[in-house]
C-alpha positions as MATLAB code, in Angstrom:
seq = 'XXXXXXXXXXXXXXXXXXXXXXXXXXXXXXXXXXXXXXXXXXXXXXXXXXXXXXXXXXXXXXXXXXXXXXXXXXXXXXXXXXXXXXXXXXXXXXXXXXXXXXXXXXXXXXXXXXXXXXXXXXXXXXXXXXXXXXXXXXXXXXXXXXXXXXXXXXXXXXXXXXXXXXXXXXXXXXXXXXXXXXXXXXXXXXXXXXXXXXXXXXXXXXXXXXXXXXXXXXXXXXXXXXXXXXXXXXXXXXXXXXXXXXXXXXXXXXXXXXXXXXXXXXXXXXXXXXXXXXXXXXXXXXXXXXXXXXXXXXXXXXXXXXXXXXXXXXXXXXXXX';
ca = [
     -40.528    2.377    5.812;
     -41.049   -1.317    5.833;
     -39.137   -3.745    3.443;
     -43.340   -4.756    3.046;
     -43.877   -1.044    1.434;
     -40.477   -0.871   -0.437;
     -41.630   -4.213   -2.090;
     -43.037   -3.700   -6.041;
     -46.690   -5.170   -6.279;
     -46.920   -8.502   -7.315;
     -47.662   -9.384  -10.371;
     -51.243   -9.855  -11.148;
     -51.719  -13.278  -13.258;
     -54.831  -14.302  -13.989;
     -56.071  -18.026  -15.602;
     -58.827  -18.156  -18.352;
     -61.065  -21.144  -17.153;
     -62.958  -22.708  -20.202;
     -65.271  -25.288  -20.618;
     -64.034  -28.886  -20.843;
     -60.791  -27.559  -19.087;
     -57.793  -30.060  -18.480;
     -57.356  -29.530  -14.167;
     -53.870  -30.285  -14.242;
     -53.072  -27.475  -16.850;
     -55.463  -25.069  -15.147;
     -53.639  -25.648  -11.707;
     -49.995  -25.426  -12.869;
     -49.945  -21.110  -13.041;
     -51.000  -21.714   -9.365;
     -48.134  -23.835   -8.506;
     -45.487  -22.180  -10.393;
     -46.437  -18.440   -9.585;
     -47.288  -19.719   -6.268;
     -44.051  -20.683   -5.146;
     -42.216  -17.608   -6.134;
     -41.963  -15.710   -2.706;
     -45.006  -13.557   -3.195;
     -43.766  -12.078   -6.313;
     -47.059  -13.065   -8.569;
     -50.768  -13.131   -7.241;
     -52.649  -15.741   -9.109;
     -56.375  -14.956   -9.764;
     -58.857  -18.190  -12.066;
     -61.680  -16.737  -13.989;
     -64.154  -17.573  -16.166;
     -65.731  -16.271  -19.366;
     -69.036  -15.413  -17.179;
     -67.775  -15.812  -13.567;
     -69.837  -19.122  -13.356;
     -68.268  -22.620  -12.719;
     -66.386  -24.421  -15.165;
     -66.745  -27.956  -15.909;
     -63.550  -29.713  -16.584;
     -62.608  -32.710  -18.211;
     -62.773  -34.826  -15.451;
     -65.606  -35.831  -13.396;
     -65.980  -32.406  -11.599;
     -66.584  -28.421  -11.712;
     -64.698  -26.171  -10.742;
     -65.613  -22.608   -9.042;
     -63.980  -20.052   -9.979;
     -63.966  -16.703   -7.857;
     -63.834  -14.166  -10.618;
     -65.802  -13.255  -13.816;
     -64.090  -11.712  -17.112;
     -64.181   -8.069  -15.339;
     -60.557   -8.981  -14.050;
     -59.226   -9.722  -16.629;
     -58.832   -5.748  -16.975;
     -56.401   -5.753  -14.264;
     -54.269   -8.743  -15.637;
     -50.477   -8.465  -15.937;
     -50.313  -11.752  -17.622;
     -53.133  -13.850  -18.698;
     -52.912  -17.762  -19.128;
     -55.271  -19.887  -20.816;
     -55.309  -23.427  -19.831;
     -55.943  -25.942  -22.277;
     -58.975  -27.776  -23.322;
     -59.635  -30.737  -25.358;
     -59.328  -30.749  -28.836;
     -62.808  -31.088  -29.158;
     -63.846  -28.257  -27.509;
     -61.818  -25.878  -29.618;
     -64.145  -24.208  -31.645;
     -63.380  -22.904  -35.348;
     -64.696  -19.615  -34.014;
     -65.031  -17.672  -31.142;
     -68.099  -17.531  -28.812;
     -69.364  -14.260  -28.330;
     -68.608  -14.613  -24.576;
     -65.111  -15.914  -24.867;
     -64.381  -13.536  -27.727;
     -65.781  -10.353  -25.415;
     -63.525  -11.900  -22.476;
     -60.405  -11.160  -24.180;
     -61.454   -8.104  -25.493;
     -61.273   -6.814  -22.337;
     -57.803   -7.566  -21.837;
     -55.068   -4.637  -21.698;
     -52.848   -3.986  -25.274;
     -49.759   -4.199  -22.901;
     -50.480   -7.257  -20.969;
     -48.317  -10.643  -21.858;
     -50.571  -13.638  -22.919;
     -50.004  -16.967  -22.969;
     -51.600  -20.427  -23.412;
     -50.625  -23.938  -22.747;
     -50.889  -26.847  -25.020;
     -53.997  -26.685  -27.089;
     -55.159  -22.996  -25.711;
     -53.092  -22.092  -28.688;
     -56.641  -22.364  -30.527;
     -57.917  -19.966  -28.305;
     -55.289  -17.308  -29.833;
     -55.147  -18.235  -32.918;
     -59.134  -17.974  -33.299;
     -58.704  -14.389  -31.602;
     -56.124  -13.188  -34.110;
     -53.284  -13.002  -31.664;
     -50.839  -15.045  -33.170;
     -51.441  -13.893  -36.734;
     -47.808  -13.042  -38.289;
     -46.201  -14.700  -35.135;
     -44.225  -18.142  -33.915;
     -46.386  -20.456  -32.304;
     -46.415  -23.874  -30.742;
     -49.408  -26.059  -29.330;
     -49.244  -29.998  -28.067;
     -47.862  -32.182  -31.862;
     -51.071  -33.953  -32.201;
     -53.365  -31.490  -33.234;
     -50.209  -29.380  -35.161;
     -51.657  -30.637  -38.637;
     -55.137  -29.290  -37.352;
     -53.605  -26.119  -36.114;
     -51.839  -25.375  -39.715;
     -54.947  -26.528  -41.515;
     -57.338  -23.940  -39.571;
     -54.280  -20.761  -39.343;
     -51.953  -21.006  -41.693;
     -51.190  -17.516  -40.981;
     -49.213  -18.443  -38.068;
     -45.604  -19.657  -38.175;
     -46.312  -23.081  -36.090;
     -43.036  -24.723  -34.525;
     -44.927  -28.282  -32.741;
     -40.698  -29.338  -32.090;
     -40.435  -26.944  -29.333;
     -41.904  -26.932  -26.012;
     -42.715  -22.835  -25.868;
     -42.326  -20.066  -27.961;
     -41.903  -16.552  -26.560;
     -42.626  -14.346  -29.431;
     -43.167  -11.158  -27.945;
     -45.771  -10.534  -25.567;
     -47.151  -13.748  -26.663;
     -46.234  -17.225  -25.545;
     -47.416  -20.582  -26.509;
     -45.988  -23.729  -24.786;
     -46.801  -27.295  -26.419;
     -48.322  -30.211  -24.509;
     -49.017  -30.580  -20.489;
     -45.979  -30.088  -18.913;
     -44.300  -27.775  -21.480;
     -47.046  -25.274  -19.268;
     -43.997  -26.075  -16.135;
     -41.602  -25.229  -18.467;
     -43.384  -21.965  -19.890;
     -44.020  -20.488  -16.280;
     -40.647  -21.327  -14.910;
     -39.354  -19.008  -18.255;
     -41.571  -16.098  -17.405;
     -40.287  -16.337  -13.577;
     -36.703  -16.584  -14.830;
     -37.384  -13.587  -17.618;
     -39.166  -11.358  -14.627;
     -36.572  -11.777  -11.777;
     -33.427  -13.784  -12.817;
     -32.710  -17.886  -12.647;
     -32.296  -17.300   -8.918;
     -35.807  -17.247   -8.653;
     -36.960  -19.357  -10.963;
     -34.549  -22.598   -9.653;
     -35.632  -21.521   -6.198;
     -38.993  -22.061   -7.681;
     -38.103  -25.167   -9.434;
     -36.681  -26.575   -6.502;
     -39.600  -26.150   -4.411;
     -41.810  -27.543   -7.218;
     -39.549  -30.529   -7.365;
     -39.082  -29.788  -11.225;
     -36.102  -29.208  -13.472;
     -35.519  -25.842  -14.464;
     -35.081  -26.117  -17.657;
     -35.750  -29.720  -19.905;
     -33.494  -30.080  -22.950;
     -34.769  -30.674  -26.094;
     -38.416  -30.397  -27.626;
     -41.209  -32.339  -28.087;
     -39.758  -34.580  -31.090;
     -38.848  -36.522  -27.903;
     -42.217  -37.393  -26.827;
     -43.733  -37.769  -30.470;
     -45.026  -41.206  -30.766;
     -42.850  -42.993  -33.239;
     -43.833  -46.588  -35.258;
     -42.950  -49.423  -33.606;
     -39.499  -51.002  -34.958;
     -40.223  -53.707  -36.974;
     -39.712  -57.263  -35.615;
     -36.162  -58.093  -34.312;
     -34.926  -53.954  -34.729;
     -32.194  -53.666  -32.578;
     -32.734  -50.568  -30.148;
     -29.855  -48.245  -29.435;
     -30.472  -47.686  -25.650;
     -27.747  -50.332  -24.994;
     -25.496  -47.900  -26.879;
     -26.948  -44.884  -25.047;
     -25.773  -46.685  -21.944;
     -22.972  -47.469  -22.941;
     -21.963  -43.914  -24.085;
     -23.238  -42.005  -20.914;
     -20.229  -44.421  -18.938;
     -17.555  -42.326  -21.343;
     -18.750  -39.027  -21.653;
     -15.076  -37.529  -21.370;
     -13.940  -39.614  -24.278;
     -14.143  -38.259  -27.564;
     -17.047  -40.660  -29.203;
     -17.971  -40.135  -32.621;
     -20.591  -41.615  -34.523;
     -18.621  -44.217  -35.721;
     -18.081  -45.803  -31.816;
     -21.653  -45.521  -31.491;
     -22.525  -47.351  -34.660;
     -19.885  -49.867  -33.907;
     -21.013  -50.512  -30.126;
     -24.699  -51.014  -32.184;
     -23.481  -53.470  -34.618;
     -25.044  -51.164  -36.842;
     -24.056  -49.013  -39.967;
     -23.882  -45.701  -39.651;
     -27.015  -44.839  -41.731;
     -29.019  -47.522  -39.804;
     -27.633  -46.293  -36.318;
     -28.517  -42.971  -37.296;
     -32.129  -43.288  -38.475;
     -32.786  -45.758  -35.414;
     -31.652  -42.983  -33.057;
     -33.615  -40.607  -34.684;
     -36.801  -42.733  -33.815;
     -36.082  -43.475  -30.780;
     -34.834  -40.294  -29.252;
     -36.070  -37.298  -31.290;
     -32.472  -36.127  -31.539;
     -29.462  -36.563  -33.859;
     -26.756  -38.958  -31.627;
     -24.368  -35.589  -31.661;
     -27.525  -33.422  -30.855;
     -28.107  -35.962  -27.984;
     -24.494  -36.184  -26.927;
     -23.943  -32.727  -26.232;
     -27.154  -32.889  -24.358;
     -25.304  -35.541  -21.909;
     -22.804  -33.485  -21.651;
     -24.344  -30.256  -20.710;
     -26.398  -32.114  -18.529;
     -23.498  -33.770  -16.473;
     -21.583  -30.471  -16.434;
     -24.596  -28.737  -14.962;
     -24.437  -31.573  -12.331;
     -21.117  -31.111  -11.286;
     -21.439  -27.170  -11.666;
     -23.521  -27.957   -8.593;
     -22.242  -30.719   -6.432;
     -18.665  -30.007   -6.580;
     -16.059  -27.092   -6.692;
     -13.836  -29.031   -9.723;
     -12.597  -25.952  -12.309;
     -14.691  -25.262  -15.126;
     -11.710  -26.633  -17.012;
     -12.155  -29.561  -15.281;
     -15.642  -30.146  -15.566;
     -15.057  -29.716  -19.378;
     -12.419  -32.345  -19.191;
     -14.855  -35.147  -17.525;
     -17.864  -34.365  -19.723;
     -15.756  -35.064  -22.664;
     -15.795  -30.565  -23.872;
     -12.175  -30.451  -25.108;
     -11.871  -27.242  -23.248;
     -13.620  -24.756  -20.478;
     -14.263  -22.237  -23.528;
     -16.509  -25.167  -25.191;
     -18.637  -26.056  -22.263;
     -19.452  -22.470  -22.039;
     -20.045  -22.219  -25.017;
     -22.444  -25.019  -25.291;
     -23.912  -24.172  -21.383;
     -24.309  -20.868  -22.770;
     -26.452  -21.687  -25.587;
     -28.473  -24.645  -23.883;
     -29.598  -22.333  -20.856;
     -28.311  -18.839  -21.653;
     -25.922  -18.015  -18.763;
     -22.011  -19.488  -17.947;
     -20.816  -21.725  -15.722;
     -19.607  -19.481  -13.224;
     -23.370  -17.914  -13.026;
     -24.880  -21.480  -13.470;
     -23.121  -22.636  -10.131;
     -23.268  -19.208   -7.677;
     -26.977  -19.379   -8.273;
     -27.641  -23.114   -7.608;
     -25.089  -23.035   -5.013;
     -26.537  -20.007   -3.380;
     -29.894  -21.595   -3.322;
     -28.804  -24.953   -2.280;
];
């Protein structure tokens, strides 16, 4: 028998094309799935099998109507424009995912979160969808436990991923959840995208601009990121600032979406995964230069930013390299 026939079938995932679609979002399950050796086939419908206009200047064909979405392992519904998310659901779009199977995982990026909602699916559940239409979202389904900090929610057989990009991040999870972080930072890699992206949106909220003559703190940020191995606290960071520490704090806040410890141990895990990588230094080591005051820290805190330890982190990047 051929290592062909020993291999499972691929995993069927097919895109919900709706009118007014975003093209980037409605390309990304393609890329993603795409470059995962042949382990997903990636199918684009539509609500009536006819062409979908985007919103850009063009249509798009699609090759299949809403009959395969009865074969679906995982359906994805790209995102639309606010505009065109209705309060209810069309007839068509409504008998489209009817037809998909009780088992099958769903999932939408950015504002297809609408789409769910509208259908009942997130009901009872965690949610997320793109932080400028999160006050519309809660005003319209209050039934559903909305999170707009994070940038996807698996809840389930149901996942939601917030704005854009967070669609990267939400198919890179369900590659990593099917068949390991080998696979998903091979993927990654070939995509010429980071396998995972710390933090949530808060970081990309839009935040008032500082009032005339605020000092920023990316000086400090700098500054800090030259001594990760020493032990900074937020005194050192307020001081380097010429700020107080309430001031510093708040300023931070705005500018980076994260508390300065929050953000520090960020660095940190960041630089560790670096050197996890490019070198062969102990994991004591590595602690020791990204300022972890031992090797049971960093895994600690590797373990609960990314969900495996250092010695896993590094065979699989190294084994993929």
């Amino acid at each position: 028998m051929s290592d062909l026939e020993l291999r499972p079938r691929p995993e069927r995932v097919v895109v919900l094309a709706l009118d007014g679609v975003y093209p980037f979002e409605l390309g990304i399950p393609s890329r993603i799935f795409g470059a995962a050796d042949g382990h997903y086939e990636v199918l684009t419908c539509s609500v009536d099998g006819r062409p979908v206009r985007t919103n850009a200047d063009f249509t798009v064909g699609v090759a299949h109507g809403p009959e395969i979405l009865d074969t679906a392992d995982t359906v994805i519904v790209a995102a639309v424009p606010p505009a065109h998310i209705p309060a209810e659901l069309p007839p068509e779009l409504a008998a489209a995912l009817a037809r998909i199977r009780p088992d099958a995982r769903i999932v939408s990026i950015c504002t297809a979160a609408f789409v769910l909602a509208a259908a009942g699916l997130l009901d009872g559940r965690r949610a997320t969808t793109h932080w400028q239409v999160a006050d519309r979202f809660r005003t319209r389904y209050p039934q559903v436990d909305l999170d707009p900090d994070v940038l996807f929610v698996a809840d389930g057989r149901i996942l939601t991923s917030a704005g854009a990009a967070s669609g990267v991040d939400i198919c890179l999870h369900i590659v990593r959840t099917d068949h390991g972080s080998e696979l998903a930072n091979f993927v990654a890699r070939r995509c010429v995208v980071p396998p995972f992206r710390d933090g949530g949106q808060a970081q990309y909220i839009e935040q008032p601009v500082p009032e005339s003559g605020a000092a920023s703190t990316a000086a400090t940020r700098a500054w800090a990121l030259e001594r990760l191995d020493e032990p900074l606290t937020l005194a050192d960071l307020a001081g380097h600032a010429r700020m107080s520490l309430r001031t510093f704090a708040r300023r931070f806040g705005e500018e980076v979406g994260l508390s300065p410890g929050r953000w520090l141990i960020q660095q940190r895990v960041a630089r560790a995964r670096h050197l996890l990588e490019a070198s062969d230094l102990p994991v004591d080591r590595i602690a020791a230069e990204v300022g972890f005051a031992t090797g049971a820290s960093l895994r600690q805190h590797l373990h609960a930013a990314i969900g495996v330890s250092p010695q896993t982190y590094r065979r699989t990047f190294q084994q993929t390299r």
